[in-house]
Each structure stands twice: as structure tokens, then as C-alpha cells.
N, CA, C and O atoms as a Tripos MOL2 file, in Angstrom:
@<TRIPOS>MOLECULE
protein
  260   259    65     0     0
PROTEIN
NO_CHARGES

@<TRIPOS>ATOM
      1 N         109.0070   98.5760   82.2600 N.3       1 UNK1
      2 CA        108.7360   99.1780   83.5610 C.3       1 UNK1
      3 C         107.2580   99.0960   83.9130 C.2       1 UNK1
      4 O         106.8850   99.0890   85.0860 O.2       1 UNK1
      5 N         106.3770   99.0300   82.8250 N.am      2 UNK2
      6 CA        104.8110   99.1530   83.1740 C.3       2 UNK2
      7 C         104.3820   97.9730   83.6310 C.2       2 UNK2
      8 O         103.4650   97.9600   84.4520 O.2       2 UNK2
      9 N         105.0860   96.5330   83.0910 N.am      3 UNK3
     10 CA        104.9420   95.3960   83.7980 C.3       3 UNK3
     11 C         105.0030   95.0220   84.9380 C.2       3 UNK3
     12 O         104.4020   94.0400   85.3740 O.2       3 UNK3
     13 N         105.8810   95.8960   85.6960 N.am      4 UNK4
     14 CA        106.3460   95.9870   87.1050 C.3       4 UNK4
     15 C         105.2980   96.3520   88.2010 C.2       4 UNK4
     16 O         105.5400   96.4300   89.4050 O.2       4 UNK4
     17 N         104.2190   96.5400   87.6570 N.am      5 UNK5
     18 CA        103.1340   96.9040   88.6590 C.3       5 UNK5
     19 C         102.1810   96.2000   88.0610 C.2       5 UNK5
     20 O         102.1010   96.2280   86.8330 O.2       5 UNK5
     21 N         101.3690   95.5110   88.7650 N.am      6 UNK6
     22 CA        100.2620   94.4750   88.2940 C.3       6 UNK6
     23 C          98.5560   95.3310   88.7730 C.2       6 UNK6
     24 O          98.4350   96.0850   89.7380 O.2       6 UNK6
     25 N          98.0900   95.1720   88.3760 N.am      7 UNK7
     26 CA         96.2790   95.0750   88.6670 C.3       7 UNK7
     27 C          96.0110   94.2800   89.4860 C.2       7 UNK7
     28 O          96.8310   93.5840   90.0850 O.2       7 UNK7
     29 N          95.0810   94.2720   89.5970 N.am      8 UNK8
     30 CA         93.9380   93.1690   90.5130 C.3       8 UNK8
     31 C          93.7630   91.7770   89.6930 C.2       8 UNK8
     32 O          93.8940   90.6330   90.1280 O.2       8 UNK8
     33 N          93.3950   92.2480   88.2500 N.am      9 UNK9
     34 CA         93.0940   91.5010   87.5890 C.3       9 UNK9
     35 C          94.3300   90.7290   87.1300 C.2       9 UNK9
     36 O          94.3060   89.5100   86.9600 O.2       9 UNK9
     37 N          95.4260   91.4980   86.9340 N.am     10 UNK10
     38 CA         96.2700   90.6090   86.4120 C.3      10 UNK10
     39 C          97.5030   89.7730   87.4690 C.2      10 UNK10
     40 O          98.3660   88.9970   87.0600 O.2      10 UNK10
     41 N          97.2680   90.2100   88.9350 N.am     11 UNK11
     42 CA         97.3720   89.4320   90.2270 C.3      11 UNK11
     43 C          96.5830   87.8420   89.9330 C.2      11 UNK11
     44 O          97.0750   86.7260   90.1010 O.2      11 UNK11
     45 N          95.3310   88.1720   89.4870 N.am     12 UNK12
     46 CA         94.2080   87.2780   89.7430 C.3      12 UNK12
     47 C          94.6030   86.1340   88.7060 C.2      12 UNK12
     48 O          94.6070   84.9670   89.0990 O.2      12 UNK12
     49 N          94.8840   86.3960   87.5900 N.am     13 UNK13
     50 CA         95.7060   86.1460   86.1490 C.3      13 UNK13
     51 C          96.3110   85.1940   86.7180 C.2      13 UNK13
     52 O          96.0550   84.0030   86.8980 O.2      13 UNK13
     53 N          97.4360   86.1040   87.0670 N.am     14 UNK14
     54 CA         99.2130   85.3990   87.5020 C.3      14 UNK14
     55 C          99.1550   83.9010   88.3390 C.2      14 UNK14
     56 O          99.6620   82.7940   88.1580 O.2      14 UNK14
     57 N          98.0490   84.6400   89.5780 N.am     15 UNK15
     58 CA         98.1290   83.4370   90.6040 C.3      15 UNK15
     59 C          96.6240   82.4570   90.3290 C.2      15 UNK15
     60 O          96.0860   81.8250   91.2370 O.2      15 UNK15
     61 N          96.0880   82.5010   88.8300 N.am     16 UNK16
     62 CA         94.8340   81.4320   88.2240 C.3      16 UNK16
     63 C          93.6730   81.5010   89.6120 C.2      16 UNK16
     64 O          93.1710   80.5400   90.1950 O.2      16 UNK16
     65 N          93.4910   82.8040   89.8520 N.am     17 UNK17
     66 CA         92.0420   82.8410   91.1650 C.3      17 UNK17
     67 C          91.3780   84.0550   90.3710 C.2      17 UNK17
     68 O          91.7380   84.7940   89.4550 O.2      17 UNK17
     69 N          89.9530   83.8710   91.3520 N.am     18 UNK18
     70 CA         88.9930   84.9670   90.4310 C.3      18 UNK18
     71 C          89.5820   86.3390   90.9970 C.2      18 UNK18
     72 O          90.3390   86.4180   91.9650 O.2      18 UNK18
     73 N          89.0830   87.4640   90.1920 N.am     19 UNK19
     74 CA         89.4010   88.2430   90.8470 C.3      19 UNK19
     75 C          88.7980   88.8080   92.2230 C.2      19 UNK19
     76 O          89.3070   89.8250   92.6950 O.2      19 UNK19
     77 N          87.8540   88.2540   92.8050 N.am     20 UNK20
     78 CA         86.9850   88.7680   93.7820 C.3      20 UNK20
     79 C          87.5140   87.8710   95.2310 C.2      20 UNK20
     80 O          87.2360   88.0710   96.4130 O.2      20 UNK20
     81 N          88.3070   86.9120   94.6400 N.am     21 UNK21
     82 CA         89.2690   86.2970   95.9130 C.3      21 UNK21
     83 C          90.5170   86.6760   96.2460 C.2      21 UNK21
     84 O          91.0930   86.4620   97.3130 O.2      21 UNK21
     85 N          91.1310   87.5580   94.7810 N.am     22 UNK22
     86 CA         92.0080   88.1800   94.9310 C.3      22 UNK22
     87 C          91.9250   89.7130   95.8390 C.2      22 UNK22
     88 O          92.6550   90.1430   96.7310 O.2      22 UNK22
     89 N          91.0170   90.1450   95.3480 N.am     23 UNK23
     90 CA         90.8160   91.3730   96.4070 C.3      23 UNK23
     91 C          90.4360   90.8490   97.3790 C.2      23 UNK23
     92 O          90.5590   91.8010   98.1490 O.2      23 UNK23
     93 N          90.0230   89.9860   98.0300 N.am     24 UNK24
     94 CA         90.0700   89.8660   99.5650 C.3      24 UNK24
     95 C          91.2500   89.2860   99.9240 C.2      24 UNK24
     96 O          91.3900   89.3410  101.1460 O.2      24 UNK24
     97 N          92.2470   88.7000   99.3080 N.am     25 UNK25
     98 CA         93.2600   88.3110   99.9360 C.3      25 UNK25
     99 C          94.2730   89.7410  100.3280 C.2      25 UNK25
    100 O          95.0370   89.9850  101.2620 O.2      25 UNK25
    101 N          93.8210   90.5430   99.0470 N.am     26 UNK26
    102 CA         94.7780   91.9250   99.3180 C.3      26 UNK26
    103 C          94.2010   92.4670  100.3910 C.2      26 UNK26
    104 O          95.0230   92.5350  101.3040 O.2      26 UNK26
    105 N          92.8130   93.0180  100.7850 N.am     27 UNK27
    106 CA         92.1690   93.6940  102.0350 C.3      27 UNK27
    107 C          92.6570   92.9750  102.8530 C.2      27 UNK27
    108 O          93.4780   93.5470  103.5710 O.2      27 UNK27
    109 N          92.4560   91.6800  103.1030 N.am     28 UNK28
    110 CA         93.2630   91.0660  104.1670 C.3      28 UNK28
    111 C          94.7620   90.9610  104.7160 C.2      28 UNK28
    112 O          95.2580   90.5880  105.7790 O.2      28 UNK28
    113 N          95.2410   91.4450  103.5450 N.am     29 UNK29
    114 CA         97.2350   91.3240  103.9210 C.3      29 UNK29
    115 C          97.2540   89.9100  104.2360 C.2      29 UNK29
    116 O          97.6490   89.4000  105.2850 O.2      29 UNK29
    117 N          96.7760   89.3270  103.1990 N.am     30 UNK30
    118 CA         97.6980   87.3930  102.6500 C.3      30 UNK30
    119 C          98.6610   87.7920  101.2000 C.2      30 UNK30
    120 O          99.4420   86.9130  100.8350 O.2      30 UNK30
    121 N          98.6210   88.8380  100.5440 N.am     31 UNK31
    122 CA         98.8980   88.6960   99.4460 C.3      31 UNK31
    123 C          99.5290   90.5200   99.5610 C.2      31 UNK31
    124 O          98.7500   91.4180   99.8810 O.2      31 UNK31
    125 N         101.1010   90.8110   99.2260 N.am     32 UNK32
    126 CA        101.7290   91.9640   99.1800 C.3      32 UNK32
    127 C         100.7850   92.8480   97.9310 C.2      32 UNK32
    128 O         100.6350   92.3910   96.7970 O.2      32 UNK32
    129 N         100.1440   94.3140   98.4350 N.am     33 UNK33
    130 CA         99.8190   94.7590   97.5300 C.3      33 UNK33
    131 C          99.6970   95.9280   98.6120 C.2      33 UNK33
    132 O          99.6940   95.7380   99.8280 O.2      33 UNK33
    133 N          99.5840   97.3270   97.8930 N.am     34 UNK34
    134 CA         99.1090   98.7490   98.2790 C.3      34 UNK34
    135 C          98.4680   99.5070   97.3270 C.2      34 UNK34
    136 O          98.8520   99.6620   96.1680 O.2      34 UNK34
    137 N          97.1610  100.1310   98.0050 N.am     35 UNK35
    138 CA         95.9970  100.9140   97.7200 C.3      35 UNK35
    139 C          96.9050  102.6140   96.8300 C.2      35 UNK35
    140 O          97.6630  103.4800   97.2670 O.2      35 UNK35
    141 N          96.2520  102.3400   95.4370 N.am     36 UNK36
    142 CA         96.8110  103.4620   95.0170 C.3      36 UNK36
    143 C          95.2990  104.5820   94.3540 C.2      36 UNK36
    144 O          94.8360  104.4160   93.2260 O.2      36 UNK36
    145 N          94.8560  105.4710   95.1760 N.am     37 UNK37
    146 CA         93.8360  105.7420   95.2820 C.3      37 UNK37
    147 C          92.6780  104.8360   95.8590 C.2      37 UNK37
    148 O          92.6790  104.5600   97.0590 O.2      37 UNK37
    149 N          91.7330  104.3920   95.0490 N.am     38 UNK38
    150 CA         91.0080  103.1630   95.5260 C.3      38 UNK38
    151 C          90.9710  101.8210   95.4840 C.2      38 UNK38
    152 O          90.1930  101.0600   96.0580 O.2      38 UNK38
    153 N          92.0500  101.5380   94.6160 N.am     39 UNK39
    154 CA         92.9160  100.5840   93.0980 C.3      39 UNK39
    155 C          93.8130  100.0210   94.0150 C.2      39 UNK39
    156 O          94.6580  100.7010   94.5970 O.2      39 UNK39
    157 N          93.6300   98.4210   94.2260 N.am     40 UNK40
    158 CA         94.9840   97.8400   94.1930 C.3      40 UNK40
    159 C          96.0420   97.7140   93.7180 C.2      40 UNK40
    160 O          95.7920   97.8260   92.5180 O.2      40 UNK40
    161 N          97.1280   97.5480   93.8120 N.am     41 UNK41
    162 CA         98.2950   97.8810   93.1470 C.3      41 UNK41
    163 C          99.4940   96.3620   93.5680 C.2      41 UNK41
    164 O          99.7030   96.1680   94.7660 O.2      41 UNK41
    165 N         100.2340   95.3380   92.4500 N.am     42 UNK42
    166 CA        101.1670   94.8250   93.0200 C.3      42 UNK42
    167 C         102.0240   94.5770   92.3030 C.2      42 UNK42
    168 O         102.0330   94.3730   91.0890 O.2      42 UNK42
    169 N         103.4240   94.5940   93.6510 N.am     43 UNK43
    170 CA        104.8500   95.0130   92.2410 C.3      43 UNK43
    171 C         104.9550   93.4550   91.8900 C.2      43 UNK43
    172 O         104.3760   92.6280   92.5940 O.2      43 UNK43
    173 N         105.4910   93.1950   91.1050 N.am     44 UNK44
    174 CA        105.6310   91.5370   90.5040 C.3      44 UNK44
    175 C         106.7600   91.2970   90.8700 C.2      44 UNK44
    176 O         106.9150   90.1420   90.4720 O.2      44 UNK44
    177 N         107.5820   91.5660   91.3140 N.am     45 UNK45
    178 CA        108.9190   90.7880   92.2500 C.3      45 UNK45
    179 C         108.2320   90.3560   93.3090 C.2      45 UNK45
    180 O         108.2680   89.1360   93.4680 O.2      45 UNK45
    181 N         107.3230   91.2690   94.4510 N.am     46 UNK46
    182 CA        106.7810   91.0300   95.5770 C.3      46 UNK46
    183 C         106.0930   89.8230   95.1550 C.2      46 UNK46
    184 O         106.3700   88.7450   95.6810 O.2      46 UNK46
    185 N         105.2810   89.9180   94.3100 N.am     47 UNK47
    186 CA        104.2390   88.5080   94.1710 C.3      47 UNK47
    187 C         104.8730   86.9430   93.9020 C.2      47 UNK47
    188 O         104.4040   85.8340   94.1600 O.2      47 UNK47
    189 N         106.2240   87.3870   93.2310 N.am     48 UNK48
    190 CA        107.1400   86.3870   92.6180 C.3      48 UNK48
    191 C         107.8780   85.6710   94.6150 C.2      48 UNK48
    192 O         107.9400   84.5140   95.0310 O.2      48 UNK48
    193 N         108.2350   86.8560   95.2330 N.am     49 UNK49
    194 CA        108.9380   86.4350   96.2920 C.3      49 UNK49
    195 C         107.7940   85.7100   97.0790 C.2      49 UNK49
    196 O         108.1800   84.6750   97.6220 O.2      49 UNK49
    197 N         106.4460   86.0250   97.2680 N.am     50 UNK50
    198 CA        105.2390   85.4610   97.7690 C.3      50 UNK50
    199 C         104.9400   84.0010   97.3900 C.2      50 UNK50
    200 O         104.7290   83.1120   98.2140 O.2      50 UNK50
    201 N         104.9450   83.8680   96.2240 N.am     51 UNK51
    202 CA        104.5810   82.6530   95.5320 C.3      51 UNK51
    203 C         106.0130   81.9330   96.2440 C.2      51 UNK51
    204 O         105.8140   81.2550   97.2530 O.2      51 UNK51
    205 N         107.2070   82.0460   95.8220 N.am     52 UNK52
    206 CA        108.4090   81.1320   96.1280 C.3      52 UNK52
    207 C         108.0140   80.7880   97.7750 C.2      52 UNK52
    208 O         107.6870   79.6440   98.0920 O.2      52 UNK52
    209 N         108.0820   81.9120   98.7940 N.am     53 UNK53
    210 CA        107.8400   81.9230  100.6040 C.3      53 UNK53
    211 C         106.8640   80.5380  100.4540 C.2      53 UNK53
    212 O         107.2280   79.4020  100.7560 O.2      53 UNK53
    213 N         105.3450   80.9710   99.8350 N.am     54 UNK54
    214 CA        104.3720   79.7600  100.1950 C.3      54 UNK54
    215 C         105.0470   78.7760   99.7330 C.2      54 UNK54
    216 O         105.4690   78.0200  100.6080 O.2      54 UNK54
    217 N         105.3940   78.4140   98.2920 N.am     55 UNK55
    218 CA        106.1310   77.1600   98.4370 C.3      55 UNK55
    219 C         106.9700   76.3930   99.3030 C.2      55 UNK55
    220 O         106.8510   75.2360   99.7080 O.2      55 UNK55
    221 N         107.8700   77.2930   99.5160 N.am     56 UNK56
    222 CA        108.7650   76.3970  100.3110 C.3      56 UNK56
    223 C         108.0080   76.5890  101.9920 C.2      56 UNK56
    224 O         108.6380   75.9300  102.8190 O.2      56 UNK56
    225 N         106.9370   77.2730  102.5240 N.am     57 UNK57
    226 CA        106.5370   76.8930  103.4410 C.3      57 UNK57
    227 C         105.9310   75.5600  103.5780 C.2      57 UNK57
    228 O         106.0720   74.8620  104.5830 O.2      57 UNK57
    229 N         104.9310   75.0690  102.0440 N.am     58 UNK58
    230 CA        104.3080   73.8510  102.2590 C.3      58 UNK58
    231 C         105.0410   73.2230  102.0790 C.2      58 UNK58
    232 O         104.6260   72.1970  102.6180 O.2      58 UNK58
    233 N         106.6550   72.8380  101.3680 N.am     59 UNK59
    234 CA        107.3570   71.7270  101.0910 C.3      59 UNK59
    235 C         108.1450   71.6490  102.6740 C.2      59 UNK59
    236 O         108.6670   70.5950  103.0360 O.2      59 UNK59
    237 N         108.1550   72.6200  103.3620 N.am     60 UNK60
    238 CA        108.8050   72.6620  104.5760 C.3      60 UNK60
    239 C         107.8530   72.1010  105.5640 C.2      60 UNK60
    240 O         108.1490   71.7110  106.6930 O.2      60 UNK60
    241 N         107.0560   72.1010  105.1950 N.am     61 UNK61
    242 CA        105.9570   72.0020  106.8040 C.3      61 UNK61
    243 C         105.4660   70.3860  105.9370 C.2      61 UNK61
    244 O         104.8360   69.6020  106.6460 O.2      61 UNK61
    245 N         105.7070   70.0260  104.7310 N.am     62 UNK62
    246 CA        105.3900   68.2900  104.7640 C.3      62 UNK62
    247 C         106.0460   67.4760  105.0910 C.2      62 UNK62
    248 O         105.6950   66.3300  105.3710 O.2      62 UNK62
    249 N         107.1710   67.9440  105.1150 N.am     63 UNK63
    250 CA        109.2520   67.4130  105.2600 C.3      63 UNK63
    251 C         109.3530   67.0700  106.3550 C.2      63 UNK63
    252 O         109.6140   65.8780  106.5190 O.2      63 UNK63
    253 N         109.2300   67.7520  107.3040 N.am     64 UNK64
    254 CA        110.0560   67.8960  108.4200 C.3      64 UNK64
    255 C         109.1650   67.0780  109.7020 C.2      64 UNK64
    256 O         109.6950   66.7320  110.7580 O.2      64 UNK64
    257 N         107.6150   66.8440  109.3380 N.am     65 UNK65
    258 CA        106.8160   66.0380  110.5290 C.3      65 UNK65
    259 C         106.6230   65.2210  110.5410 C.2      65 UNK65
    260 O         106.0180   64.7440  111.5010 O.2      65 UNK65
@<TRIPOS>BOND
     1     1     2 1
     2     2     3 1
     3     3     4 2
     4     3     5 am
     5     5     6 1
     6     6     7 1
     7     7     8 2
     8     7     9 am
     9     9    10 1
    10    10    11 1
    11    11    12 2
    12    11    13 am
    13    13    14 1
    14    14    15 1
    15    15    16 2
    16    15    17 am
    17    17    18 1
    18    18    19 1
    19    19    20 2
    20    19    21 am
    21    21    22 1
    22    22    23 1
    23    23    24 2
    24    23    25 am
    25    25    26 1
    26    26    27 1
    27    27    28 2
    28    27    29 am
    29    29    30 1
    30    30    31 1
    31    31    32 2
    32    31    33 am
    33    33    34 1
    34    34    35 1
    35    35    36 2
    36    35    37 am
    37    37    38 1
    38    38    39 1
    39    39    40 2
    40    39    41 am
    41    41    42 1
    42    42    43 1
    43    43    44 2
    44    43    45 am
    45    45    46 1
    46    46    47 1
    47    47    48 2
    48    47    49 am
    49    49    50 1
    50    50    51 1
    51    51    52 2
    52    51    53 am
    53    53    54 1
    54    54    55 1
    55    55    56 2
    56    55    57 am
    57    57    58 1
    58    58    59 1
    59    59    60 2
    60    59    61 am
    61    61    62 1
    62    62    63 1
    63    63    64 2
    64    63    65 am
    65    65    66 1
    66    66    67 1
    67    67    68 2
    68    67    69 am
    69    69    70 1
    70    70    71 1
    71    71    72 2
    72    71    73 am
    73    73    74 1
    74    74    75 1
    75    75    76 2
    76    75    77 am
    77    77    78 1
    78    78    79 1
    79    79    80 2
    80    79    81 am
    81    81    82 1
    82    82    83 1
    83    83    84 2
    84    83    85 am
    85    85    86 1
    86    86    87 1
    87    87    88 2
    88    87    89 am
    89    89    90 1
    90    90    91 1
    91    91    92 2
    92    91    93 am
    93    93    94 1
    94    94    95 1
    95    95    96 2
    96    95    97 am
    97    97    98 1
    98    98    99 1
    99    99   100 2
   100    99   101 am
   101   101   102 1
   102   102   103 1
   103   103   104 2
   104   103   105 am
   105   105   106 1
   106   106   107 1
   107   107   108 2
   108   107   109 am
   109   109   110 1
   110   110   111 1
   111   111   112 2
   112   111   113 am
   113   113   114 1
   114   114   115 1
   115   115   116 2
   116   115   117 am
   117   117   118 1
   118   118   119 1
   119   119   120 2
   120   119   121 am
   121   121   122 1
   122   122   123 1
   123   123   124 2
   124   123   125 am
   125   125   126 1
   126   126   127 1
   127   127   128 2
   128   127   129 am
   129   129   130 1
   130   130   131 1
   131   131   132 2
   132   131   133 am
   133   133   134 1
   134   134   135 1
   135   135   136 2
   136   135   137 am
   137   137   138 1
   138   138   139 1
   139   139   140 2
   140   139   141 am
   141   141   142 1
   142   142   143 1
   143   143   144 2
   144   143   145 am
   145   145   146 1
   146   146   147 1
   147   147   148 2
   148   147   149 am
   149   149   150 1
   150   150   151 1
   151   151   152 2
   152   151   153 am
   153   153   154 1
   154   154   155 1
   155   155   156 2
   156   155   157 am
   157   157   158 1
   158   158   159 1
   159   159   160 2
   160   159   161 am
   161   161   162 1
   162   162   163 1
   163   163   164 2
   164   163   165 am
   165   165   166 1
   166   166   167 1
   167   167   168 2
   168   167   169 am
   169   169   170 1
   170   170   171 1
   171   171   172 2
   172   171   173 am
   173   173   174 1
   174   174   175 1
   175   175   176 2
   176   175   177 am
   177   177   178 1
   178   178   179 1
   179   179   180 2
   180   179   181 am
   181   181   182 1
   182   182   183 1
   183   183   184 2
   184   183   185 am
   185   185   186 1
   186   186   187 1
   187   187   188 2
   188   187   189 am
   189   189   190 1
   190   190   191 1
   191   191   192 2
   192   191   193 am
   193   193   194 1
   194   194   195 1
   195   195   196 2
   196   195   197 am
   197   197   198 1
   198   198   199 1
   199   199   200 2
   200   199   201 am
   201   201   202 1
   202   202   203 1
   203   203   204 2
   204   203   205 am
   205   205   206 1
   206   206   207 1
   207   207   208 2
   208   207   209 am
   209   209   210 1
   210   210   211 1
   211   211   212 2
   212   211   213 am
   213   213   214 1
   214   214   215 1
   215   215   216 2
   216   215   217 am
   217   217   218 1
   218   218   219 1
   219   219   220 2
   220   219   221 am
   221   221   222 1
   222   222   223 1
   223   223   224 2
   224   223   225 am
   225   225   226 1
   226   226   227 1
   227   227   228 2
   228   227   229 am
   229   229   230 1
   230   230   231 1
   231   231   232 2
   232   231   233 am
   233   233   234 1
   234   234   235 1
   235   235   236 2
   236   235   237 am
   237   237   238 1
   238   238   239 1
   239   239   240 2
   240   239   241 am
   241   241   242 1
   242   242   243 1
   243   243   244 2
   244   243   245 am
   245   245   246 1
   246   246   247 1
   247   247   248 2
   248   247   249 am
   249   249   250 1
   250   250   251 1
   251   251   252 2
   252   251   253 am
   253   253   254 1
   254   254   255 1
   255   255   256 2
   256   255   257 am
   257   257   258 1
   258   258   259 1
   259   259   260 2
@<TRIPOS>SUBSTRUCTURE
     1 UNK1         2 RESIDUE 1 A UNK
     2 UNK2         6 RESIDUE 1 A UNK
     3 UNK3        10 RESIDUE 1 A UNK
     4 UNK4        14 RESIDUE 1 A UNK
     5 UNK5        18 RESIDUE 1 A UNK
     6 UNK6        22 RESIDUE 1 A UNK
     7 UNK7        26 RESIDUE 1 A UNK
     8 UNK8        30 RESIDUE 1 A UNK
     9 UNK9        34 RESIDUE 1 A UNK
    10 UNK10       38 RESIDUE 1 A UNK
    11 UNK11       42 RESIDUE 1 A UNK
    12 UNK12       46 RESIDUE 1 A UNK
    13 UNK13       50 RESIDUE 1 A UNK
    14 UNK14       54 RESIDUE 1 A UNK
    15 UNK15       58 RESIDUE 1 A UNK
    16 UNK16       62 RESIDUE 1 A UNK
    17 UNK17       66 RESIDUE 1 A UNK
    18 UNK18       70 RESIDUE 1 A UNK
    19 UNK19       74 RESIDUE 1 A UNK
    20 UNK20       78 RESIDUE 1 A UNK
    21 UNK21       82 RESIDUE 1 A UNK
    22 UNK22       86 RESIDUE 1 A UNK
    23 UNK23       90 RESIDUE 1 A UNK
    24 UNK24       94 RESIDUE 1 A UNK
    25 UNK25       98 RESIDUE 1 A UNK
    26 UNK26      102 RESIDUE 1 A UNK
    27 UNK27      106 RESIDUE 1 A UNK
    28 UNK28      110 RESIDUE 1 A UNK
    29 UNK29      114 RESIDUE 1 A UNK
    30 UNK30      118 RESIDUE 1 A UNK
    31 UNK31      122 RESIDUE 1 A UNK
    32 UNK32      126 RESIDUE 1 A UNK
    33 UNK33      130 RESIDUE 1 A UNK
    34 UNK34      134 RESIDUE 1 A UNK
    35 UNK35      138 RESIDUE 1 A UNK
    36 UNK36      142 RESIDUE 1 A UNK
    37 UNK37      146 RESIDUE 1 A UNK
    38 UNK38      150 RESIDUE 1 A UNK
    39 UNK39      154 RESIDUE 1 A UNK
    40 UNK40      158 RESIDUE 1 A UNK
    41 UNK41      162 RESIDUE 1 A UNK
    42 UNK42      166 RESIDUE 1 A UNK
    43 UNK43      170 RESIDUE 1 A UNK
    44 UNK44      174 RESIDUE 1 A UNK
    45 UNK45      178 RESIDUE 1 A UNK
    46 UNK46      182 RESIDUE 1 A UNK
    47 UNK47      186 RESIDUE 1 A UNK
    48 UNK48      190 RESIDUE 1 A UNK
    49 UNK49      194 RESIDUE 1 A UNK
    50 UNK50      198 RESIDUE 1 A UNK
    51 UNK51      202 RESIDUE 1 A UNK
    52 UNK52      206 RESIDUE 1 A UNK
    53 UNK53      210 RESIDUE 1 A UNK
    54 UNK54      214 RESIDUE 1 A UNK
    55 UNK55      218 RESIDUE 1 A UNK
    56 UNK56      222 RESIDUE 1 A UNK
    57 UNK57      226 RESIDUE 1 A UNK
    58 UNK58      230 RESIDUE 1 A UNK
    59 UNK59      234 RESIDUE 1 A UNK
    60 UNK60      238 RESIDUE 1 A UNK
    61 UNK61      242 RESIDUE 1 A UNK
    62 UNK62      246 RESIDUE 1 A UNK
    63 UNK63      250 RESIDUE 1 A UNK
    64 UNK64      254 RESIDUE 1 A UNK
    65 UNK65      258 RESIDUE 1 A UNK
């Protein structure tokens, strides 16, 4: 169950970026995450469904033009 919620750092980990690009992708809302106190917070299904969406957006958007 503790796996189920990721860090910043281990967002940053998962998706091989620093962590200081990772927190701006979260301030920005590119990347599913919510503020738990001052602390980013992300569930790892969300990041899993994120990663699959971008994929098949770029295999979709090379395909089809």
C-alpha cells in the first residue's frame, strides 16, 4: 500500500527526469499529482495511466498524418 503513493523524487525516478523538472511539471498540471501539505504527492496507477495516454498520443499523432 505504501508503494501506491510516490514522492517527487521517486516520480522523477520512475519517469528518468531530474527532480526539479519534475516539480514543475506537477505545479504546472502536465503530470497527475496533489499537494499534501507542501509535498507533492503521486498515486502510481495515475502516473502508469499518464505514461500509457502520452504514448499512444505520440504513436497516434505520427500514424494518422
Amino acid at each position: 500500500m505504501a508503494d501506491d503513493i510516490l514522492t517527487i523524487r521517486e516520480v522523477a525516478e520512475l519517469l528518468k527526469i531530474n527532480e526539479k523538472t519534475a516539480y514543475k511539471l506537477a505545479s504546472a498540471g502536465k503530470i497527475p499529482g496533489f499537494k499534501v501539505g507542501g509535498s507533492w504527492r503521486f498515486e502510481r496507477q495515475e502516473i502508469a495511466r499518464w505514461i500509457k495516454r502520452k504514448v499512444e498520443e505520440q504513436q497516434g499523432g505520427n500514424g494518422d498524418a
